[in-house]
Backbone as JSON Lines, residues from 0, in Angstrom:
{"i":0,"aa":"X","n":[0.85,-1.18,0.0],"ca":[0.0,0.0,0.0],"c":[0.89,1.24,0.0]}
{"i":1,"aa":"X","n":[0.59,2.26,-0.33],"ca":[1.2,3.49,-1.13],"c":[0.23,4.98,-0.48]}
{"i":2,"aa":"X","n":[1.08,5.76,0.52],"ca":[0.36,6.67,0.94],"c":[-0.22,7.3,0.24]}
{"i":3,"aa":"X","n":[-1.43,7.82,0.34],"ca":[-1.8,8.91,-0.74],"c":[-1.31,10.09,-0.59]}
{"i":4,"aa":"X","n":[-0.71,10.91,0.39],"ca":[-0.72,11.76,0.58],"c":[0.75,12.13,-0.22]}
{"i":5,"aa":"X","n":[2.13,11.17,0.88],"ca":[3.45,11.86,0.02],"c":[3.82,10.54,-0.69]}
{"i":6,"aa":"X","n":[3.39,9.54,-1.01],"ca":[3.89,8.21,-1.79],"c":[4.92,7.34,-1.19]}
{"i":7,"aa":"X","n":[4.85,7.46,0.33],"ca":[5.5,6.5,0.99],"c":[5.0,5.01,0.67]}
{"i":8,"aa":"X","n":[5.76,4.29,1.25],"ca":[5.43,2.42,1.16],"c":[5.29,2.14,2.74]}
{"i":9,"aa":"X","n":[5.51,3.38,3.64],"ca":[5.41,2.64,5.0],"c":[4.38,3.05,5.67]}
{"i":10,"aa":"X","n":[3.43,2.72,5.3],"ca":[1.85,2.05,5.6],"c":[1.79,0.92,6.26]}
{"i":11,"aa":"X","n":[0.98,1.6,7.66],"ca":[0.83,0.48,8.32],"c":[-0.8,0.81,8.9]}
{"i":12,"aa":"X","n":[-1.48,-0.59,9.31],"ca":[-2.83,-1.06,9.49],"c":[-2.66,-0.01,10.96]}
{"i":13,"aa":"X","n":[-3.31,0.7,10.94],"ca":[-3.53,1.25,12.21],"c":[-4.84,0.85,13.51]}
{"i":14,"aa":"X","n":[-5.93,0.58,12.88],"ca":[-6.92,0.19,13.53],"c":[-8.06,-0.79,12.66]}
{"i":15,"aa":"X","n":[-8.85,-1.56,13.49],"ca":[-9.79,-2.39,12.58],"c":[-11.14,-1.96,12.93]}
{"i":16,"aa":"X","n":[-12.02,-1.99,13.06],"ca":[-13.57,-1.92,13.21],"c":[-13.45,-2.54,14.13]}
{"i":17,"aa":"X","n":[-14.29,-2.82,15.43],"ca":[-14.44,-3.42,16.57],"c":[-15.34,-4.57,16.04]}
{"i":18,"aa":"X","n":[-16.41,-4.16,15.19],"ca":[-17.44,-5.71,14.63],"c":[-17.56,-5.45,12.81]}
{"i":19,"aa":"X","n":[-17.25,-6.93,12.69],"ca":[-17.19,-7.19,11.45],"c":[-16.55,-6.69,10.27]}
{"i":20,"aa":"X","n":[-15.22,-6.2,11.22],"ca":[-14.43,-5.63,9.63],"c":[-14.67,-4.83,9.36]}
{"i":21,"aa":"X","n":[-15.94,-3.81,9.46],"ca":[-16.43,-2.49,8.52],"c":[-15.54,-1.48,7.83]}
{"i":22,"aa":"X","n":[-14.51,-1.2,8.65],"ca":[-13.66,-0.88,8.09],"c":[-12.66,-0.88,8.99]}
{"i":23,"aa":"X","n":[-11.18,-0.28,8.1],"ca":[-9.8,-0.05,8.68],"c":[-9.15,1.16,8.73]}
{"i":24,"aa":"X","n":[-8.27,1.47,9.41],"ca":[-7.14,2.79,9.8],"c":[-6.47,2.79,9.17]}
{"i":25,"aa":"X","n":[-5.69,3.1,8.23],"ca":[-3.82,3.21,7.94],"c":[-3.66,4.14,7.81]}
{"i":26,"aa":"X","n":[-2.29,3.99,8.17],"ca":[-1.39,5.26,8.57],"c":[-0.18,5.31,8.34]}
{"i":27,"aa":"X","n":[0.52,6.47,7.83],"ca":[1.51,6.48,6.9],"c":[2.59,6.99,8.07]}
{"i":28,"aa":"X","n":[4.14,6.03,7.74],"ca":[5.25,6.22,9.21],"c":[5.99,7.23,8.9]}
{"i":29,"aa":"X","n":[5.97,7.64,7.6],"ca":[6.67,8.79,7.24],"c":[5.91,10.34,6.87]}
{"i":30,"aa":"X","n":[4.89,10.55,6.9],"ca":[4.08,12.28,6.86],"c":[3.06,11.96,7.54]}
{"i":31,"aa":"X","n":[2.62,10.9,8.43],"ca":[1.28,10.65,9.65],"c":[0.14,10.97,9.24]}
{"i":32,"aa":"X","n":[-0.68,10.82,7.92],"ca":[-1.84,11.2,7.23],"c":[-2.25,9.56,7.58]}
{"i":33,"aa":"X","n":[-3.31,10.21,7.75],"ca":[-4.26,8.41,8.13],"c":[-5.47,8.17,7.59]}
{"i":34,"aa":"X","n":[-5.78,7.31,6.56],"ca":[-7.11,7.76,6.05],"c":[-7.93,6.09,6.32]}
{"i":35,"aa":"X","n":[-9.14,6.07,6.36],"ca":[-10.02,4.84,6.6],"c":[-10.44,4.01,5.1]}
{"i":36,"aa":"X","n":[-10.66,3.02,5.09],"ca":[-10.46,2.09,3.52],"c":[-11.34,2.65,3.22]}
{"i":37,"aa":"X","n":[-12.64,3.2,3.86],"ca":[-13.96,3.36,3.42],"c":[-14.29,4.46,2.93]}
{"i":38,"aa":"X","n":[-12.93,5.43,2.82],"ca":[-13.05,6.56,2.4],"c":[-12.7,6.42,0.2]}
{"i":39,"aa":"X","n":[-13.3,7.72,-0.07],"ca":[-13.99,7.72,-1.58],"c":[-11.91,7.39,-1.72]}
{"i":40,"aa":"X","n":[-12.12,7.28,-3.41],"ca":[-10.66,7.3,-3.97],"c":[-9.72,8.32,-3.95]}
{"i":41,"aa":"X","n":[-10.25,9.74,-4.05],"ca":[-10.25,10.96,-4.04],"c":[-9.02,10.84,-2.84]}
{"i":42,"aa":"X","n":[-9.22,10.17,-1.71],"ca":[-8.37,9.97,-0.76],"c":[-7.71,8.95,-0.58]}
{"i":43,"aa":"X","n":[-8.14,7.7,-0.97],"ca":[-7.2,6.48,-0.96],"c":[-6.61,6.28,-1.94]}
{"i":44,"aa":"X","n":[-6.34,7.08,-3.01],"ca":[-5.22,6.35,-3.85],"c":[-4.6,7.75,-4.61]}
{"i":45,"aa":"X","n":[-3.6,7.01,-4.44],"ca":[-2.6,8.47,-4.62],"c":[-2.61,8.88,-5.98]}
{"i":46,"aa":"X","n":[-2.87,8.25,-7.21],"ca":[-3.24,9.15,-8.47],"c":[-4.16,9.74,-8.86]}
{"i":47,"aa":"X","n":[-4.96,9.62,-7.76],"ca":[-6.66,10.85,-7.58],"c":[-6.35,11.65,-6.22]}
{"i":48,"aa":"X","n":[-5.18,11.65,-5.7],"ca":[-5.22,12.41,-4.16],"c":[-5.09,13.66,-5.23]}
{"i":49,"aa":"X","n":[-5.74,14.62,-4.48],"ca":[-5.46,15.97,-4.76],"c":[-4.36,16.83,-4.83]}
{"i":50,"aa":"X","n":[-3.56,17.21,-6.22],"ca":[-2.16,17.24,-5.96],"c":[-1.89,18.75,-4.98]}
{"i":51,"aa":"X","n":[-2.73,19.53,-4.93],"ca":[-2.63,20.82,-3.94],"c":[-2.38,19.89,-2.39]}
{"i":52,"aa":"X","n":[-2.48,18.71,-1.98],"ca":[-2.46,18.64,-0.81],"c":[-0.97,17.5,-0.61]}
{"i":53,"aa":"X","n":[-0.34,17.03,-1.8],"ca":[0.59,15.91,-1.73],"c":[2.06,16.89,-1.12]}
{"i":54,"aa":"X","n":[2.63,16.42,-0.53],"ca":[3.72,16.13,0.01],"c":[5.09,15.34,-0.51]}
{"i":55,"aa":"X","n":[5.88,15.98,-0.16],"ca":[7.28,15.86,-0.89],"c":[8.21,14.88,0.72]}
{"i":56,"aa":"X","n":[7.77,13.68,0.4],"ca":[8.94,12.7,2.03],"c":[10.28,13.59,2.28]}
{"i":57,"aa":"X","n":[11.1,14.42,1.47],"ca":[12.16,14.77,1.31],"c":[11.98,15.95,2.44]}
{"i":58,"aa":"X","n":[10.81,17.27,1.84],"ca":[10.48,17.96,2.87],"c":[9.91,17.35,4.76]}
{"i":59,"aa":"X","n":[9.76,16.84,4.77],"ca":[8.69,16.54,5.85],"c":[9.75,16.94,6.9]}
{"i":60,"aa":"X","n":[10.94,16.42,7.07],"ca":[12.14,16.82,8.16],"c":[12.14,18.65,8.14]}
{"i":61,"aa":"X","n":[11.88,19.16,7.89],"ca":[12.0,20.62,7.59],"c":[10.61,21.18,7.92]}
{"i":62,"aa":"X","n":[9.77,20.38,7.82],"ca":[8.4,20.89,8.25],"c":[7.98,20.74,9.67]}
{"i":63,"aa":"X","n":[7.97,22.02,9.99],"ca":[7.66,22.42,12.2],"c":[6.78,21.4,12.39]}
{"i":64,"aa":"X","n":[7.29,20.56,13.57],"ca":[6.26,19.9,14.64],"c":[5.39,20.12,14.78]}
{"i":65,"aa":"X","n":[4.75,21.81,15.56],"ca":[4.31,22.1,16.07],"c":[4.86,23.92,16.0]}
{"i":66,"aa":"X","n":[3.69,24.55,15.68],"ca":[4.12,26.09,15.32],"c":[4.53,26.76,16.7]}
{"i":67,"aa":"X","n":[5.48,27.86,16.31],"ca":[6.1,28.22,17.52],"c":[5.03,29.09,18.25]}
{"i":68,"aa":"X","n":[5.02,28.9,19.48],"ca":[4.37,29.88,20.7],"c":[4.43,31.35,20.48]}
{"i":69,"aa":"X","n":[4.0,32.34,20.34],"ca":[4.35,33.95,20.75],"c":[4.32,34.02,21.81]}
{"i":70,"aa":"X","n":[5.46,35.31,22.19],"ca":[5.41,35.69,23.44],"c":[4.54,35.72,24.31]}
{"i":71,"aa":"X","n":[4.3,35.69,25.41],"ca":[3.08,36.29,26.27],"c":[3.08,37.69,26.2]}
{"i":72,"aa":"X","n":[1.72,37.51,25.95],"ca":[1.52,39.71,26.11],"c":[0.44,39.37,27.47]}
{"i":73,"aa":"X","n":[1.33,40.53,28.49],"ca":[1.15,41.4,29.54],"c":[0.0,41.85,29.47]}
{"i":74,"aa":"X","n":[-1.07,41.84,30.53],"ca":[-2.36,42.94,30.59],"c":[-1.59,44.38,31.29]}
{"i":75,"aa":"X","n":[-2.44,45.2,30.83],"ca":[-1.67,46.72,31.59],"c":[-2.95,46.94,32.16]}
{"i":76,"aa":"X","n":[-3.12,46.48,32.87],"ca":[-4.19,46.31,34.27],"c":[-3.69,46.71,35.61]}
């Protein structure tokens, strides 16, 4: 399986349906996009993913964790 998002191969089964299979999780080890089997193609397969949203594996190391904090602003109270 083949992320849709940046075209990784390291896809892994993340979760199953609790009854009857209905559906599954995967989740990609290299850009963390996770999409459910049951979702349209549009999202599960990477030559209909939307190319405004694909991802470059090369970038992802360069792309912030988590956006930086601003200062605290002071009340003048």
């Amino acid at each position: 399986m083949i992320c849709p998002r940046c075209d990784s191969e390291k896809v892994e089964l993340l979760t199953k349906a609790p009854k009857d299979d209905a559906w599954e999780v995967y989740i990609c080890k290299d850009c963390n996009f996770s999409w459910r089997s049951t979702e349209d193609e549009d999202i599960t397969n990477p030559e209909k993913y939307d190319k405004r949203f694909k991802i470059n594996r090369n970038d992802i190391s360069s792309i912030p964790v988590m956006p930086p904090i601003p200062e605290l602003v002071k009340n003048k109270d």
